[in-house]
Kinemage of the C-alpha trace (Angstrom):
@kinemage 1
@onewidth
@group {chain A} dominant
@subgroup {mainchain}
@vectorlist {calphas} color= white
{ca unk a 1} P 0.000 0.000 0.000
{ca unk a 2} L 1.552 3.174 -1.444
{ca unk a 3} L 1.113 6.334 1.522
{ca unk a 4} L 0.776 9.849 0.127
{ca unk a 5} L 2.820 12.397 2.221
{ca unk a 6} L 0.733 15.246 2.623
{ca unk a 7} L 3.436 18.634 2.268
{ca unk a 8} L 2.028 21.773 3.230
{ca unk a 9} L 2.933 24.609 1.042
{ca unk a 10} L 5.947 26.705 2.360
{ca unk a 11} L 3.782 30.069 2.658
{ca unk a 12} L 1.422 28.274 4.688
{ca unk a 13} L 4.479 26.835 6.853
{ca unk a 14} L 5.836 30.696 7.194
{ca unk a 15} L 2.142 31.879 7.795
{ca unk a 16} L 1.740 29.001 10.741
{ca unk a 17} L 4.889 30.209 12.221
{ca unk a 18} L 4.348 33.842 11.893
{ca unk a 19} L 0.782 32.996 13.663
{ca unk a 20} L 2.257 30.689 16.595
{ca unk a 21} L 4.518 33.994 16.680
{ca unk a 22} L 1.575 37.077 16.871
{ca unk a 23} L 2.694 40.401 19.113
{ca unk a 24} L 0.009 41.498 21.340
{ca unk a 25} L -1.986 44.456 20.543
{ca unk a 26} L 0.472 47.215 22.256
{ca unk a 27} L 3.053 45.529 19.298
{ca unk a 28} L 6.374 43.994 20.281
{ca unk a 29} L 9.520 44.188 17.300
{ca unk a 30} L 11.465 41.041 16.969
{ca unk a 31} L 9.832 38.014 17.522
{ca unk a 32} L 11.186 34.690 17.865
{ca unk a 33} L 10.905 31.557 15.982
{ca unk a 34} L 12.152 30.778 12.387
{ca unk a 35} L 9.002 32.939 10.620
{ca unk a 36} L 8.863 36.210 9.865
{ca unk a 37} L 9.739 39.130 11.994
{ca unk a 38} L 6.852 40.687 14.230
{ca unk a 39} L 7.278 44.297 13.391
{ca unk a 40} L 5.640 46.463 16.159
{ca unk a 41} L 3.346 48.634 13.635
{ca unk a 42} L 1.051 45.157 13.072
{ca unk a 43} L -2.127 45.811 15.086
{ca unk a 44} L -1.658 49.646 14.276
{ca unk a 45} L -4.546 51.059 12.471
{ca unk a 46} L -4.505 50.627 8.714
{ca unk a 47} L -5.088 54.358 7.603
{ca unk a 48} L -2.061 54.903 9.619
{ca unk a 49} L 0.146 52.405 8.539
{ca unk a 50} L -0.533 53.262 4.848
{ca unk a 51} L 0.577 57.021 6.222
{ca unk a 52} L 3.604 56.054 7.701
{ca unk a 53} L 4.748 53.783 4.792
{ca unk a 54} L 3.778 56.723 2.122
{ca unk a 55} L 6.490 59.059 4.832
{ca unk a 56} L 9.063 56.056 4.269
{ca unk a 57} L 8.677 54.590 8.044
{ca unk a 58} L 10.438 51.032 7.676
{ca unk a 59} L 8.056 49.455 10.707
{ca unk a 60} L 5.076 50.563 8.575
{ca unk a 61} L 6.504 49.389 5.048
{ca unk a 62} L 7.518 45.915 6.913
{ca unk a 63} L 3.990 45.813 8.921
{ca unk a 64} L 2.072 46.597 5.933
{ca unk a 65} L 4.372 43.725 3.886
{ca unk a 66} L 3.538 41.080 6.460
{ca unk a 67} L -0.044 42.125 6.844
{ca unk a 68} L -0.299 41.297 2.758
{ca unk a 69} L 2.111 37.907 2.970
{ca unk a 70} L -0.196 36.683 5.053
{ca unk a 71} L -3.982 37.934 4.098
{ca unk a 72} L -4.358 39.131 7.721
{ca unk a 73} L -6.652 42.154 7.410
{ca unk a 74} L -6.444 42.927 4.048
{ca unk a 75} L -6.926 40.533 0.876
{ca unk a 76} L -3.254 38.765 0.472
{ca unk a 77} L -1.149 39.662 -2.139
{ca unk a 78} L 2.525 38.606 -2.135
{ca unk a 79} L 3.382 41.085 -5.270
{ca unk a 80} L 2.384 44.248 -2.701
{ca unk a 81} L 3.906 42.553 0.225
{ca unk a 82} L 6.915 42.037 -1.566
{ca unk a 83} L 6.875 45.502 -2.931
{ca unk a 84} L 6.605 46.886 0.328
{ca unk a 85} L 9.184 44.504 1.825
{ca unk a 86} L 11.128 45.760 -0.403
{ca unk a 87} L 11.254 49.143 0.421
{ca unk a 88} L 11.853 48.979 4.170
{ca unk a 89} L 14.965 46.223 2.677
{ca unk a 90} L 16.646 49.274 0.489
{ca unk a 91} L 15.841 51.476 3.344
{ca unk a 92} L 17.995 49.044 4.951
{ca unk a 93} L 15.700 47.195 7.611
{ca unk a 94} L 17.417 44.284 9.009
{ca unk a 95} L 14.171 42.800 9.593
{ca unk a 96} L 12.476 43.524 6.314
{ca unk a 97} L 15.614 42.265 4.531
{ca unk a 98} L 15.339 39.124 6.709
{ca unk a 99} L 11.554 38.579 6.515
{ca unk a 100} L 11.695 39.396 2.439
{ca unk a 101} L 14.072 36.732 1.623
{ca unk a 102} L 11.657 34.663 3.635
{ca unk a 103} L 9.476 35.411 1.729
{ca unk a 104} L 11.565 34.829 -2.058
{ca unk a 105} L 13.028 31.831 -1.230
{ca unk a 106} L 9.643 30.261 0.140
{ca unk a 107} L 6.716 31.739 -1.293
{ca unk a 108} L 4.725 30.442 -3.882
{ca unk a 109} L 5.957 30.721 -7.970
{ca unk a 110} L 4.206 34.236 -8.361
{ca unk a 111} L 7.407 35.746 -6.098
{ca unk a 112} L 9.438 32.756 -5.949
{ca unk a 113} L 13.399 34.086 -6.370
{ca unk a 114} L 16.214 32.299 -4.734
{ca unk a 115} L 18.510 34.967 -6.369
{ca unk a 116} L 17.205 37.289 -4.744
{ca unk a 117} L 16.354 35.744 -1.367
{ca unk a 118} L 20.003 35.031 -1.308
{ca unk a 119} L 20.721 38.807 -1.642
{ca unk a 120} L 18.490 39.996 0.962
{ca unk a 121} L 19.601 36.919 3.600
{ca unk a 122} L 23.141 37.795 2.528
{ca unk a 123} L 22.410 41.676 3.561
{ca unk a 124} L 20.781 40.934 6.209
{ca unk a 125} L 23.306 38.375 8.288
{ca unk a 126} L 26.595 40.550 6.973
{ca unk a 127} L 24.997 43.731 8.934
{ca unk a 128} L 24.394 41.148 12.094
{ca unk a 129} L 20.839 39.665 11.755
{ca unk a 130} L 21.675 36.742 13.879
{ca unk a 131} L 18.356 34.791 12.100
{ca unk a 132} L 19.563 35.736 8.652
{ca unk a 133} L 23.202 34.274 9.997
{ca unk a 134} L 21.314 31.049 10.742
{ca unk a 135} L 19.088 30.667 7.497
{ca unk a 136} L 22.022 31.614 5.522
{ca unk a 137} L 24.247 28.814 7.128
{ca unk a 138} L 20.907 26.652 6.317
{ca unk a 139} L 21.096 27.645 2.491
{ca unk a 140} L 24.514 26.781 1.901
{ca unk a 141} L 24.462 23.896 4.079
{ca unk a 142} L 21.319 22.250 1.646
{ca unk a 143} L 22.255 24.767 -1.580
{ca unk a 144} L 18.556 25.831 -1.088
{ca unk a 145} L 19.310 29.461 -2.888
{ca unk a 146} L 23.044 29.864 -2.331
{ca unk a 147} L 25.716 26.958 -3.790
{ca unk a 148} L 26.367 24.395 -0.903
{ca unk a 149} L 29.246 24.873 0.487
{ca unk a 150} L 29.680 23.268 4.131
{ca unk a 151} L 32.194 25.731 5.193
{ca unk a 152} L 30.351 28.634 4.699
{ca unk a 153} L 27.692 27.315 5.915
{ca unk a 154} L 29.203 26.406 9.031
{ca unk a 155} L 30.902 29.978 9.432
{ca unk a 156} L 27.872 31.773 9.238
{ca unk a 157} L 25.917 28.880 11.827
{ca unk a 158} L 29.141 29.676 13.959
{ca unk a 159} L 28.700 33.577 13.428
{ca unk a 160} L 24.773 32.714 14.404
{ca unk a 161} L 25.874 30.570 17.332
{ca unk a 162} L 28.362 33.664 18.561
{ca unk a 163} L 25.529 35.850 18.677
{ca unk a 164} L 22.977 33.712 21.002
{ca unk a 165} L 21.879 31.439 18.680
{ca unk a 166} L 21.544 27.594 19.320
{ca unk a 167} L 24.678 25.455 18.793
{ca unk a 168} L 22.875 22.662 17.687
{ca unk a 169} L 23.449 23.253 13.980
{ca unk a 170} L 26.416 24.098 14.380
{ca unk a 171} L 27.739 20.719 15.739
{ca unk a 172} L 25.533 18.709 13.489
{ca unk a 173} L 27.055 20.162 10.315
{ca unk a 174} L 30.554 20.090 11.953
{ca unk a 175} L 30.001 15.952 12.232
{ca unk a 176} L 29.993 15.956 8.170
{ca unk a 177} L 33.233 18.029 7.992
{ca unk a 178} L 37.003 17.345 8.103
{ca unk a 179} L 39.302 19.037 10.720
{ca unk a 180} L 40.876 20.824 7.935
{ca unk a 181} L 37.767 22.260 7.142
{ca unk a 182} L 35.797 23.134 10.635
{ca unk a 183} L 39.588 24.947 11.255
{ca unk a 184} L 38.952 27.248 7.635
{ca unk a 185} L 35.261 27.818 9.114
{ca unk a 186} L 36.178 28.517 12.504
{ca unk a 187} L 38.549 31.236 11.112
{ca unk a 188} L 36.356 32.575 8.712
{ca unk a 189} L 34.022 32.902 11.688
{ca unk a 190} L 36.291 35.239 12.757
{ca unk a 191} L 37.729 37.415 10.374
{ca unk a 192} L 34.144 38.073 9.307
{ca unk a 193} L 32.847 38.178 13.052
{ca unk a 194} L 35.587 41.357 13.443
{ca unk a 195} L 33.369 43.046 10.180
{ca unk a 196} L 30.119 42.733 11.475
{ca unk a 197} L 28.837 45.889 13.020
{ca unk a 198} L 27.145 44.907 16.241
């Protein structure tokens, strides 16, 4: 007897996170968990987040992204939320440039862009976005939007680990790598470490 494995999109993955995740109504930036990034604008009221984006405010641009990625008030569109992701990303929000490439590398084929994703991740981790150092460490590691390479991955899951993240990753990766190796991550992990702006 043949079992079908039932896979749930990636969106709705992101969306069950982000969910399992929700600020209360005063707001709350950050967030934990893998998903998206809580920005603290979300429960604000809608005229005035489309205000505060229109002035350029990256918490409104990022609230108003999320609120469209995931159909929470609003109708969801991934083309708008991506559009405004985008804008608090160039604006240079670590959190929108984390959350967008989320969003690329996951979504569904309508904004589906590893290129991209990997850009934004990239931005993201290099200016300390301790997630972003994770999730890129994650892409090279599987070569899910960046080329695998187990040494970078295992710098930037070191870099991650460094800055309070788990070391669980970390060590499992390091059990699939020569000495020679973990030594050329482990010093890549700091050279690059001494770059990152805290």
């Amino acid at each position: 007897m043949i079992k079908a494995a039932i896979v749930p999109s990636p969106l709705l993955f992101i969306s069950l996170l982000f969910l399992s995740m929700a600020a209360p109504a005063s707001g709350v930036s950050g967030g934990g968990g893998a998903g998206f990034e809580i920005p603290g604008m979300l429960h604000a009221d809608m005229d005035e987040l489309l205000d505060k984006a229109r002035a350029g405010d990256n918490d409104a641009l990022l609230s108003l992204g999320v609120l469209y990625a995931q159909g929470m008030r609003v109708k969801q569109d991934l083309p708008r939320a991506v559009s405004y992701m985008s804008r608090a990303a160039e604006q240079g929000s670590l959190s929108a440039q984390y959350t967008l490439a989320l969003l690329l590398k996951d979504g569904d084929t309508s904004i589906n862009n590893k290129r991209e994703a990997y850009r934004w991740m990239s931005e993201a981790a290099q200016h300390g976005h301790r997630k972003a150092m994770s999730m890129l460490g994650f892409m090279y590691e599987y070569g899910d939007g960046a080329p695998k390479d187990k040494v970078l991955a295992a710098m930037w899951l070191d870099l991650a680990y460094r800055r309070g993240g788990t070391e669980k990753p970390l060590m499992n990766i390091r059990q699939h790598m020569s000495a020679e190796d973990i030594t050329r991550a482990r010093t890549l992990a700091d050279h690059m470490s001494a770059s990152i702006k805290p």
